[in-house]
Every structure is written in structure tokens, then in C-alpha cells.
VOPAGU-2260 file (C-alpha; in pm, 1 decimal, decimal comma):
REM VOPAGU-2260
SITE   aa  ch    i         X         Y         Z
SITE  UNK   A    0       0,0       0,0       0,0
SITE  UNK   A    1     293,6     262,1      22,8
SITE  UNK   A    2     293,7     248,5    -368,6
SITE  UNK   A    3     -20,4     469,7    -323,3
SITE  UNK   A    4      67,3     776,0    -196,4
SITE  UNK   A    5     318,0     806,6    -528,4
SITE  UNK   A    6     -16,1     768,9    -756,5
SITE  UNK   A    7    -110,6    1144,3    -744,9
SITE  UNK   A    8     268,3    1241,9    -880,3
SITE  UNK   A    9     240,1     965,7   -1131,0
SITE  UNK   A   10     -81,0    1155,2   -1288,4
SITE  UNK   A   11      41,1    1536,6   -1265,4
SITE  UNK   A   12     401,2    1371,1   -1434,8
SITE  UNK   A   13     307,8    1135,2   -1632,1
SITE  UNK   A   14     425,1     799,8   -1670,7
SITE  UNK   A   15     779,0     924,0   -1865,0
SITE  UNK   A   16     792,6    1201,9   -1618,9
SITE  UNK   A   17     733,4     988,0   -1341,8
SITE  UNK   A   18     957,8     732,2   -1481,7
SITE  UNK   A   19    1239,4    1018,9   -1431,7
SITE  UNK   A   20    1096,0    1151,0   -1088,8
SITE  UNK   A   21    1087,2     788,9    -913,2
SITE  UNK   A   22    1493,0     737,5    -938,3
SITE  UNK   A   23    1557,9    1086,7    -808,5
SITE  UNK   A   24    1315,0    1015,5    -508,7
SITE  UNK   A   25    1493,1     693,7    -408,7
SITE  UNK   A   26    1810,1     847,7    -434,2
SITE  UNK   A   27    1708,1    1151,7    -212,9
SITE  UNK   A   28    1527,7     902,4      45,7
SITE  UNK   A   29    1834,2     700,2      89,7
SITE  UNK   A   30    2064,5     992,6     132,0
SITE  UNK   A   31    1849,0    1132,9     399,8
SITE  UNK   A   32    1833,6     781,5     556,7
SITE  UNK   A   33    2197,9     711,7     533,8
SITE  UNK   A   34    2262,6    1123,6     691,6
SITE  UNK   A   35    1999,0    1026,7     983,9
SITE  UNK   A   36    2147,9     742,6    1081,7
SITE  UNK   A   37    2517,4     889,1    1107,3
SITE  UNK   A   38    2391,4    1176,8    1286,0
SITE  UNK   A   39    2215,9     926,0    1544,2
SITE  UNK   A   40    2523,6     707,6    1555,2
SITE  UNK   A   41    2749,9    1002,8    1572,2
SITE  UNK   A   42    2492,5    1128,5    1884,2
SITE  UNK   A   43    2488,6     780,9    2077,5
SITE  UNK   A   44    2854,4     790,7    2020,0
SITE  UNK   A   45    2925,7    1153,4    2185,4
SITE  UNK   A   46    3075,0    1188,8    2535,3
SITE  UNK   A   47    2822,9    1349,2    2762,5
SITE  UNK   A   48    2876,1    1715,2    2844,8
SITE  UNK   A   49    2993,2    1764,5    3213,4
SITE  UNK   A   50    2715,6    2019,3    3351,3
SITE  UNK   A   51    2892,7    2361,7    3483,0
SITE  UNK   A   52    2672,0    2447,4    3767,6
């Protein structure tokens, strides 16, 4: 069912437009996957800051 929500920008495009649009997306989505899990890995990894009270 997550094919679905892609349906509406497959009409507006087109199926050669959306044929061109659906790499790009993947690409993008993996990016920002790959980025968020560094950043989380990167923030698990951090030493904790010492409070200065």
C-alpha cells in the first residue's frame, strides 16, 4: 500500500515524467536515511557534556 501515496505524482508527471521523478526520489530518500542514521550514531557515540553548575 505505500505504492499509493506516489499515484497522485504519477498523474500530474506522467508515466515518462514519473519514470524520471521515481529514481531521483529513491536516491534523495536514501541519502536522507543514510545522513539520519550517522547523525544518530554520531549522537549515541558523543561523550556526555559535564554540567557547569
Amino acid at each position: 500500500m505505500k505504492h499509493l501515496k506516489y499515484m497522485p505524482i504519477a498523474f500530474l508527471a506522467g508515466a515518462h515524467g514519473f519514470a524520471l521523478l521515481a529514481p531521483y526520489l529513491a536516491i534523495c530518500a536514501a541519502a536522507n536515511a543514510l545522513m539520519l542514521q550517522r547523525r544518530r550514531r554520531a549522537a549515541a557515540l558523543a561523550p556526555a557534556q559535564p554540567s557547569s553548575l
